[in-house]
SEFIKE-382434 format. One record per residue (C-alpha): residue number from 0; residue in three letters; x, y, z. Coordinates in nm, 3 decimals. Example, Ala and Ser with C-alpha at 12.3 -4.5 7.8 and 13.67 -1.06 7.14 Angstrom:
+-----+------+---------+---------+---------+
|  nr | rest |       x |       y |       z |
+-----+------+---------+---------+---------+
|   0 |  ala |   1.230 |  -0.450 |   0.780 |
|   1 |  ser |   1.367 |  -0.106 |   0.714 |
+-----+------+---------+---------+---------+
% end
This chain:
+-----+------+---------+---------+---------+
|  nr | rest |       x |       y |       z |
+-----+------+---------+---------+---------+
|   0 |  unk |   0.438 |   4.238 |   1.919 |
|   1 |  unk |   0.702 |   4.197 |   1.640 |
|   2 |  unk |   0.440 |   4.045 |   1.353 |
|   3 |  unk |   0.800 |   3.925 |   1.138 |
|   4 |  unk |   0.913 |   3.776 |   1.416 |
|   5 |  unk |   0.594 |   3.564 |   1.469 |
|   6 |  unk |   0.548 |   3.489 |   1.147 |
|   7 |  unk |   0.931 |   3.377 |   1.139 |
|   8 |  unk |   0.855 |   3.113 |   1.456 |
|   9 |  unk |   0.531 |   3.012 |   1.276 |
|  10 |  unk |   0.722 |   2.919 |   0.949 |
|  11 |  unk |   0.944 |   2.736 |   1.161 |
|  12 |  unk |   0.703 |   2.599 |   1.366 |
|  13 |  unk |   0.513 |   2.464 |   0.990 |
|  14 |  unk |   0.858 |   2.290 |   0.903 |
|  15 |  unk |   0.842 |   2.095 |   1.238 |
|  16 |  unk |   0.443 |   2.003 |   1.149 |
|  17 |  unk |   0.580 |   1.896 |   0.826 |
|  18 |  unk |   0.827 |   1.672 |   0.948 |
|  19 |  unk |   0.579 |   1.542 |   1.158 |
|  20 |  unk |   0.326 |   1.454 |   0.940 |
|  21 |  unk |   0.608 |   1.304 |   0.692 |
|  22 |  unk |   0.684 |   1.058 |   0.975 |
|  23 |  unk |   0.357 |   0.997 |   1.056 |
|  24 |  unk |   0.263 |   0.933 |   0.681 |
|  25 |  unk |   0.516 |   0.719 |   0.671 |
|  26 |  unk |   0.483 |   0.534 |   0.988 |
|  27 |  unk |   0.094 |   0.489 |   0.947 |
|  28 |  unk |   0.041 |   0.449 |   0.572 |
|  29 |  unk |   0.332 |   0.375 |   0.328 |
|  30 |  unk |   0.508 |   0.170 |   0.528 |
|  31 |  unk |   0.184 |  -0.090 |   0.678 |
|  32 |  unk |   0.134 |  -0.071 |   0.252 |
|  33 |  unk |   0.501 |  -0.196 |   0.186 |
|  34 |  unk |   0.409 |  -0.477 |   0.426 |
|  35 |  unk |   0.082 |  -0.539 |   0.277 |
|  36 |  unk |   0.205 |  -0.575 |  -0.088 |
|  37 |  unk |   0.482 |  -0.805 |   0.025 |
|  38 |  unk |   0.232 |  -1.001 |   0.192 |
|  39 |  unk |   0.004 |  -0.948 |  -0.118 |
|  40 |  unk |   0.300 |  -1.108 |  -0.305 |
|  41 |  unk |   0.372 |  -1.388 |  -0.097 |
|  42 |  unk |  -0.027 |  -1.515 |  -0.088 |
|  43 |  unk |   0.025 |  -1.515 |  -0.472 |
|  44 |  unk |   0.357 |  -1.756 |  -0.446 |
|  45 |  unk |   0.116 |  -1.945 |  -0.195 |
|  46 |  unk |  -0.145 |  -1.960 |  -0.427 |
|  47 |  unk |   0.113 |  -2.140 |  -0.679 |
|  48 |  unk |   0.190 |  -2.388 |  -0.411 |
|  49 |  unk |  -0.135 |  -2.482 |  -0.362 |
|  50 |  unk |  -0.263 |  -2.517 |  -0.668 |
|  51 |  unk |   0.020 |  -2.747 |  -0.748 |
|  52 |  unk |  -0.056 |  -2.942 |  -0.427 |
|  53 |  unk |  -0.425 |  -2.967 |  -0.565 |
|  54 |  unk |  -0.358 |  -3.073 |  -0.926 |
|  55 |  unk |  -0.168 |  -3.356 |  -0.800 |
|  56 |  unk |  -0.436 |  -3.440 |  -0.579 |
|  57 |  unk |  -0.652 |  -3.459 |  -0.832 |
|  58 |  unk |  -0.439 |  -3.678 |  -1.040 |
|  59 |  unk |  -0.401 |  -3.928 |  -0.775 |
|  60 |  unk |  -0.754 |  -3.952 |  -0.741 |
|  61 |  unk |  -0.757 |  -3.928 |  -1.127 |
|  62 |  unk |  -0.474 |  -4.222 |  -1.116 |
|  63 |  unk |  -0.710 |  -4.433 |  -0.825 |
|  64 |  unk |  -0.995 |  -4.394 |  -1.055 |
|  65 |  unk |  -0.803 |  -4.533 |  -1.360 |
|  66 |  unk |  -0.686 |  -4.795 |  -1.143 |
|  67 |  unk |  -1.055 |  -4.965 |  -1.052 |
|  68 |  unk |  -1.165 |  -4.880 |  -1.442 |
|  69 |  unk |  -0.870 |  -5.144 |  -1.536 |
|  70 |  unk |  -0.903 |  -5.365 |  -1.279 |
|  71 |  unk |  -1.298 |  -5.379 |  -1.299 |
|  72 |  unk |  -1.190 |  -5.445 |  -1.729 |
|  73 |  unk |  -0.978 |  -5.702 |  -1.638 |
|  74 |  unk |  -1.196 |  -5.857 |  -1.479 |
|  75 |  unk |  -1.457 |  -5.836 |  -1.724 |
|  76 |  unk |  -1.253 |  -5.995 |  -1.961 |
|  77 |  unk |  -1.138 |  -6.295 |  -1.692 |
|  78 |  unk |  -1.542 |  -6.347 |  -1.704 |
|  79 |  unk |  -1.609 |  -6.316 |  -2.042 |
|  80 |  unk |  -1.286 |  -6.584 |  -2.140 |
|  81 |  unk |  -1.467 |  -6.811 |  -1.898 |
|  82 |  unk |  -1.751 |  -6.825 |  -2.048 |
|  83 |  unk |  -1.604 |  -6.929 |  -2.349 |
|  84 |  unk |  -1.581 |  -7.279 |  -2.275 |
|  85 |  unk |  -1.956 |  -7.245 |  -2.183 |
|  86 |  unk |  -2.110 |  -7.194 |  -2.542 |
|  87 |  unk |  -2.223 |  -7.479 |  -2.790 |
|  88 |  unk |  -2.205 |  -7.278 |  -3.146 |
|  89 |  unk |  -1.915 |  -7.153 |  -3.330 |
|  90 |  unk |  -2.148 |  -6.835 |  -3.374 |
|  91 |  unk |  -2.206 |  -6.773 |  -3.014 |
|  92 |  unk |  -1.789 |  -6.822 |  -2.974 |
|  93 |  unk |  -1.695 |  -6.580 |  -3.245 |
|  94 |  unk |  -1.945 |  -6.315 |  -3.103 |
|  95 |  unk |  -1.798 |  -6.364 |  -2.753 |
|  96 |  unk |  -1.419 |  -6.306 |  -2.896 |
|  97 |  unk |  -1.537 |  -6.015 |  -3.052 |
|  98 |  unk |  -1.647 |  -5.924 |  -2.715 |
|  99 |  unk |  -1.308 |  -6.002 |  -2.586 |
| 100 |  unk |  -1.135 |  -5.803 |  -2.808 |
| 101 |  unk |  -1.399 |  -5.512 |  -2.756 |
| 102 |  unk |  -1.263 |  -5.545 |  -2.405 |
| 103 |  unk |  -0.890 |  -5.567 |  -2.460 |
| 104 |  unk |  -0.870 |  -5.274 |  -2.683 |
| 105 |  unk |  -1.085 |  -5.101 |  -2.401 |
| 106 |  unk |  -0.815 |  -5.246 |  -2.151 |
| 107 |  unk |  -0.524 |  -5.081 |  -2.359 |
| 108 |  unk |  -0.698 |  -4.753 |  -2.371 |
| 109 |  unk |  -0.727 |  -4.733 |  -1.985 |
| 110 |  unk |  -0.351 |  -4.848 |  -1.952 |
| 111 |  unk |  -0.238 |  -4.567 |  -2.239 |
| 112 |  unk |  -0.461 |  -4.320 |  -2.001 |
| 113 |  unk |  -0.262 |  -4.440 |  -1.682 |
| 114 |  unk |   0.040 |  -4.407 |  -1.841 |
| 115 |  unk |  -0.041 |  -4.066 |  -1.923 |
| 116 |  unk |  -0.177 |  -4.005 |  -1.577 |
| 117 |  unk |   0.167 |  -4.131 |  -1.478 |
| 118 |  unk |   0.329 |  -3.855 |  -1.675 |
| 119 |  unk |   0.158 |  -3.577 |  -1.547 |
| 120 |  unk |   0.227 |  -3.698 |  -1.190 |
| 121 |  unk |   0.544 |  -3.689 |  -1.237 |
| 122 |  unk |   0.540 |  -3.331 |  -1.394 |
| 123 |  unk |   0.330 |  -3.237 |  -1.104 |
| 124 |  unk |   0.535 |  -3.344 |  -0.848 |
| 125 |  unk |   0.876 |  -3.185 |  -0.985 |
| 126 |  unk |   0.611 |  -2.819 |  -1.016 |
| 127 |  unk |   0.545 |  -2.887 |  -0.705 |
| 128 |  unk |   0.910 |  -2.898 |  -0.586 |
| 129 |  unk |   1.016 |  -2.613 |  -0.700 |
| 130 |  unk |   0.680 |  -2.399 |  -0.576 |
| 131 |  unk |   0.775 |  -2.583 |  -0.243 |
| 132 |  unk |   1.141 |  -2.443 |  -0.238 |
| 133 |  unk |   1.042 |  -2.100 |  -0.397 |
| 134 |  unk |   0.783 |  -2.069 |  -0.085 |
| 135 |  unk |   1.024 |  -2.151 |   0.176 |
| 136 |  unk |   1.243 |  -1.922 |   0.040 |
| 137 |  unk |   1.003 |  -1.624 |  -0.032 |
| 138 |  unk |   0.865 |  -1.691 |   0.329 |
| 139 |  unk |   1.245 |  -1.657 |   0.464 |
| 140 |  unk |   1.240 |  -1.321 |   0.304 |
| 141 |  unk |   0.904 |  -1.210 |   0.387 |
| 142 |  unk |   0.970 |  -1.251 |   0.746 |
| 143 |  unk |   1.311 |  -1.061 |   0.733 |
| 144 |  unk |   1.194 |  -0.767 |   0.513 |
| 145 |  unk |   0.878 |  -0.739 |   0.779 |
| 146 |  unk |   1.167 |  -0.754 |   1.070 |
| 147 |  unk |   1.299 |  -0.436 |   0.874 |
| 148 |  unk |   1.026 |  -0.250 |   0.798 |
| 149 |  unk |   0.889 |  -0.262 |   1.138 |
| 150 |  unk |   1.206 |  -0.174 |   1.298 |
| 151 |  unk |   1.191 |   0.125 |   1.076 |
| 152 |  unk |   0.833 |   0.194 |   1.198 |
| 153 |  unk |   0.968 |   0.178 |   1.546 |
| 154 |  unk |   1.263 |   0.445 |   1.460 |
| 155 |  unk |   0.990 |   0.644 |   1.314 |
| 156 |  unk |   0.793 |   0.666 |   1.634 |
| 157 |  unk |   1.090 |   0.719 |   1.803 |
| 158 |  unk |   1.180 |   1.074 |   1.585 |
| 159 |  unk |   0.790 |   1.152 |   1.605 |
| 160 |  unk |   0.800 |   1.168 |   1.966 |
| 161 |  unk |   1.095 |   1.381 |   1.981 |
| 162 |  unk |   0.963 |   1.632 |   1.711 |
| 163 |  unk |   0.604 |   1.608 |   1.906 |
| 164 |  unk |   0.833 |   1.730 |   2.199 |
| 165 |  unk |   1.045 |   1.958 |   2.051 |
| 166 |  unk |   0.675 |   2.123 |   1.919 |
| 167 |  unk |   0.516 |   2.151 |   2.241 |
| 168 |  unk |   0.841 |   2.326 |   2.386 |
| 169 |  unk |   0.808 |   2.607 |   2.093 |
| 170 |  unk |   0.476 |   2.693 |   2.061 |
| 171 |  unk |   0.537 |   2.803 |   2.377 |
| 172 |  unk |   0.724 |   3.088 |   2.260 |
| 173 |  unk |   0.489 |   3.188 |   1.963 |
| 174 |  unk |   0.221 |   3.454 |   2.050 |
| 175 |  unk |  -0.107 |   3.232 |   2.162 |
| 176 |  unk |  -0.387 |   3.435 |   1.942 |
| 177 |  unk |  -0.139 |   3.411 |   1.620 |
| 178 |  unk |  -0.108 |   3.045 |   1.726 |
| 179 |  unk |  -0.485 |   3.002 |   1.751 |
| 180 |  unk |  -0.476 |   3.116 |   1.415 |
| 181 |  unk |  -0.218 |   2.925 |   1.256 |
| 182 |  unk |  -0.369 |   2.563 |   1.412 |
| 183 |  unk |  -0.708 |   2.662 |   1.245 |
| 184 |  unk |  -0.534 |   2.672 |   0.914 |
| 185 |  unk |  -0.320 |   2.412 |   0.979 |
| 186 |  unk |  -0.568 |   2.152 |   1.051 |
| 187 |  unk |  -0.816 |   2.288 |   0.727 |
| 188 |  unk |  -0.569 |   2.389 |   0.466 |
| 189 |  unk |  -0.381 |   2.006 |   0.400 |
| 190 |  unk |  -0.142 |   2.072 |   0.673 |
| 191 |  unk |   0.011 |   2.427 |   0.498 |
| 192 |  unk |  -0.121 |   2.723 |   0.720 |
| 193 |  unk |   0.155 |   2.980 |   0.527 |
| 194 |  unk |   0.263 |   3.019 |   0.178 |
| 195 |  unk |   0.554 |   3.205 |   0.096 |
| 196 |  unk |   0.539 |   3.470 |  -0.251 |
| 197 |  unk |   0.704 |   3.349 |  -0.514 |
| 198 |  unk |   0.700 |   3.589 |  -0.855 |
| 199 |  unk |   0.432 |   3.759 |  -0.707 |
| 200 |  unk |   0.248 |   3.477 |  -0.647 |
| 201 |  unk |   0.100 |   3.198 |  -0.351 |
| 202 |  unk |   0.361 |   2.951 |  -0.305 |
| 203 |  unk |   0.088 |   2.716 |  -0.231 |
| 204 |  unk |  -0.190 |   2.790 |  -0.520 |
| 205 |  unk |  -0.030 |   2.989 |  -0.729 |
| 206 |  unk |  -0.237 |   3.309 |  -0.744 |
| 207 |  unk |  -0.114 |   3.650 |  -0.881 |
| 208 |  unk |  -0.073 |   3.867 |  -0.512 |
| 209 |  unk |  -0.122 |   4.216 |  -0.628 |
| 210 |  unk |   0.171 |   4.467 |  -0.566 |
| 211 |  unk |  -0.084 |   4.641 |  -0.312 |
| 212 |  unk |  -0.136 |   4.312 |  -0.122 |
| 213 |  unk |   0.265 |   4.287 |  -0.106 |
| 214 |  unk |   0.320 |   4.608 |   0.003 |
| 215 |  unk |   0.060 |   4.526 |   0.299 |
| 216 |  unk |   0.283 |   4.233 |   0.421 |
| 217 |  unk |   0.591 |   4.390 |   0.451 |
| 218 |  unk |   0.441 |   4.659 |   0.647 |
| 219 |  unk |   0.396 |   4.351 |   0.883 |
| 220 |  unk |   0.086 |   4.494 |   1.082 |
| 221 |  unk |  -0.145 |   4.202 |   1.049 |
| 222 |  unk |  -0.148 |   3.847 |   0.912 |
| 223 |  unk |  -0.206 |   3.895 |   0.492 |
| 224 |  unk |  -0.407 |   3.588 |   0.378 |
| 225 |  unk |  -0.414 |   3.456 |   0.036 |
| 226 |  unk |  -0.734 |   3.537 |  -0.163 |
| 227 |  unk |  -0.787 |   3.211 |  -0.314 |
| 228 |  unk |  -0.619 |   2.944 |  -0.049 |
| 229 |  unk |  -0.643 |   3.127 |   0.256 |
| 230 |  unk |  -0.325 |   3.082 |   0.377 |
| 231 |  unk |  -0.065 |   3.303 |   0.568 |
| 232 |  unk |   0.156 |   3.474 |   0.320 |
| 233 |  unk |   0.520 |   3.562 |   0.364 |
| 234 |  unk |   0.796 |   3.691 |   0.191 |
| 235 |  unk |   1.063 |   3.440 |   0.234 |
| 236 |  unk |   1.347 |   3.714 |   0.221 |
| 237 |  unk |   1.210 |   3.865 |   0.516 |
| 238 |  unk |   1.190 |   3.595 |   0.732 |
| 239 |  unk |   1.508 |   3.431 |   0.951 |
| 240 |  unk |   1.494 |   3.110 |   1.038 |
| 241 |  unk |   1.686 |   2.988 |   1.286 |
| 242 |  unk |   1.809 |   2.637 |   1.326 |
+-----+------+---------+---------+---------+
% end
């Protein structure tokens, strides 16, 4: 068995793996996340619509509210000028157009309040236009951006299965105990089985690889692992790749 020329198809076979699990990180994870934070956005936009939809609700009630206090006043005051004509002292009548007055001024309040009520109901309602138009608009765009991104997801799937294919058609060729090997790593080292040297040291953690520990992988008799990671090691300027 030529060891360089397995360990050549391995570090190939690693690149495909790679490319998978790019995909597939993209496919399952940052792009469901792009969706979710331009969801996340949209229920906040939502959130501004429907609190404006709920303080003018409140208002109105506010406004209905107002409404029977100055009603029920004017009333009082119909009642209380009708019993003016009722009393027999000047005393009695002065006290009860104090009363009226009490009531009037009262009256005025209310209407001042209703006014104001009116105001803010009309400041409501133009908020409340523009969080309606914003909405439709940001729920326009929502829906197209989603269109994209899971179109994308789909074209993702698409180059997954063809890599997933193009992987089960070359591990075909690799030697199946060096294979064995290299799937054990692969699925307990992060998805990096080998590590090329570079400076005399693990691509992948960075530890010093002794000159004697070099010198063992270019003799190319068995597989060198890395100390510290314990991952394959190569020497990139020994290995072809071809395309």
């Amino acid at each position: 068995m030529d060891l360089k020329k397995e360990i050549s198809k391995l570090v190939k076979l690693q690149k495909i793996d790679s490319e998978i699990n790019n995909l597939k990180h993209q496919k399952d994870i940052e792009k469901p996340k792009e969706i979710e934070n331009l969801k996340s956005s949209f229920l906040e936009k939502k959130k501004k619509l429907e609190n404006a939809e709920k303080k003018l609700k409140d208002l109105q009630v506010k406004q209905k509210n107002k409404e029977l206090d100055i009603s029920s006043k004017e009333e009082a005051i119909k009642k209380t000028q009708s019993q003016l004509y009722q009393l027999k002292t000047n005393k009695e009548y002065q006290a009860k157009l104090v009363e009226i007055a009490s009531l009037k001024a009262d009256l005025s309040l209310l209407e001042e309040e209703l006014i104001k009520i009116f105001d803010d109901i009309e400041a409501v309602n133009k908020e409340l236009n523009e969080e309606k138009k914003t909405f439709t608009e940001e729920e326009k765009k929502l829906k197209i951006e989603e269109e994209k991104i899971n179109s994308y997801i789909k074209e993702l799937e698409l180059k997954i299965q063809e890599l997933e294919k193009k992987r089960e058609l070359f591990i075909k060729e690799v030697d199946p105990n060096i294979l064995k090997k290299y799937e054990n790593l692969i699925k307990n080292r992060a998805g990096i089985a080998l590590a090329q040297i570079n400076n005399e040291s693990c691509g992948a953690c960075h530890m010093r690889i002794t000159p004697q520990t070099i010198n063992e992988i270019k003799m190319y008799k068995d597989l060198i692992l890395c100390e510290s990671c314990v991952r394959i090691l190569y020497i990139p300027e020994d290995i072809i790749i071809d395309d």
